[in-house]
VOBA-1610 file (N, C-alpha, C; in pm, whole numbers, padded with zeros to 5 digits, always signed):
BEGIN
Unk+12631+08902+07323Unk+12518+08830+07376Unk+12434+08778+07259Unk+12357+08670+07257Unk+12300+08564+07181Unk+12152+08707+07169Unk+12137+08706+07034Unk+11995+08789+07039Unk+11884+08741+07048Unk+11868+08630+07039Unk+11770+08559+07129Unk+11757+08587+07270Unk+11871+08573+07283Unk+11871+08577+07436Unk+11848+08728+07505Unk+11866+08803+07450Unk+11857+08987+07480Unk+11728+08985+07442Unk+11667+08901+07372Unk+11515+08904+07344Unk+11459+08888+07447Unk+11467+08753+07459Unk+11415+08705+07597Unk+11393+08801+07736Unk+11552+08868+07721Unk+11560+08910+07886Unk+11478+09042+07853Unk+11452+09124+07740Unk+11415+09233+07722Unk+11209+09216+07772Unk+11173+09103+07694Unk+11061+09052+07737Unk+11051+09059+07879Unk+11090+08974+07932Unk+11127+08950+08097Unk+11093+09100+08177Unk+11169+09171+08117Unk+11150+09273+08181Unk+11059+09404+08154Unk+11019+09355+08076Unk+10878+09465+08003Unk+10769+09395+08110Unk+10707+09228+08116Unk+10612+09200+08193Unk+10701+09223+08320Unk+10796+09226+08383Unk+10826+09252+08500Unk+10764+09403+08562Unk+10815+09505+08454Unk+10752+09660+08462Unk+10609+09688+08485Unk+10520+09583+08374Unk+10395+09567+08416Unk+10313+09536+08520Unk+10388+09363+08553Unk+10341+09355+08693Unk+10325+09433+08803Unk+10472+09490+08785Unk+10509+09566+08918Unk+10414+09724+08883Unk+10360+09767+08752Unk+10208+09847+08789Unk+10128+09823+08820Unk+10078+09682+08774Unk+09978+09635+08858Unk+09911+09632+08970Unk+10041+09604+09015Unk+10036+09576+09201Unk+10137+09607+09259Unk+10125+09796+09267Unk+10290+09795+09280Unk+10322+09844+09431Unk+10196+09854+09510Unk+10219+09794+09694Unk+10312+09662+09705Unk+10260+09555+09653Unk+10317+09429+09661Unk+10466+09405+09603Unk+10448+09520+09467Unk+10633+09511+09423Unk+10702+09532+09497Unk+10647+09638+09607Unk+10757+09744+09719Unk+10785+09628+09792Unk+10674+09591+09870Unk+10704+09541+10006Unk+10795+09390+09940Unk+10797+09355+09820Unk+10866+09253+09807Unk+11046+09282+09753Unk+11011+09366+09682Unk+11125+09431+09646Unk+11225+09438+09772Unk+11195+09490+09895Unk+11304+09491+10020Unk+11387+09331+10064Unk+11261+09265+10011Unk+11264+09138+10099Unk+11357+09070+09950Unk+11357+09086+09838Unk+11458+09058+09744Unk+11601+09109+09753Unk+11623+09209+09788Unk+11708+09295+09808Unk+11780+09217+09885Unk+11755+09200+10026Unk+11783+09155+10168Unk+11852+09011+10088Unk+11776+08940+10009Unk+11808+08798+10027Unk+11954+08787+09888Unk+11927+08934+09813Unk+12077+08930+09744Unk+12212+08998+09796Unk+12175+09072+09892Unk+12255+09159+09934Unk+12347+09018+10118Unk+12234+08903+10133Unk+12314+08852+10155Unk+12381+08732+10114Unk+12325+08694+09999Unk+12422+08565+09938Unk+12572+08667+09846Unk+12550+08787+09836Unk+12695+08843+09811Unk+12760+08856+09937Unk+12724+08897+10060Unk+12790+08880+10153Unk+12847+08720+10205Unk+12793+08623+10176Unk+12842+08506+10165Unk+12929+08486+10093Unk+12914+08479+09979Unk+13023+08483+09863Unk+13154+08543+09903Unk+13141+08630+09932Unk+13239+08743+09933Unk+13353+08692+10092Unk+13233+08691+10151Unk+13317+08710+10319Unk+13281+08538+10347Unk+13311+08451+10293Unk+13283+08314+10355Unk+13399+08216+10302Unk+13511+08314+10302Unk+13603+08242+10231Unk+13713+08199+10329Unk+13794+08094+10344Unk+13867+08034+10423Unk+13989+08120+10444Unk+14083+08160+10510Unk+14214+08221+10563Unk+14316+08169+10593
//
């Protein structure tokens, strides 16, 4: 991986950690609703394939 780029994502996710102390009622209740919306574009992916 580009170390720039591991920079970047390492950043990313330090203010991600923060936010989500911030306001971390709002991380929860969003967190499900993220979940939900990856858990079904892999089910698309996966099961939307022609036979």
């Amino acid at each position: 991986m580009n170390p720039a780029l591991a920079t970047v994502w390492l950043t990313l996710a330090i203010q991600l950690k923060t936010l989500a102390e911030q306001h971390s009622e709002e991380f929860q209740r969003r967190q499900g609703l993220t979940r939900g919306l990856y858990e079904s574009a892999r089910m698309m992916l996966f099961k939307n394939v022609r036979e």
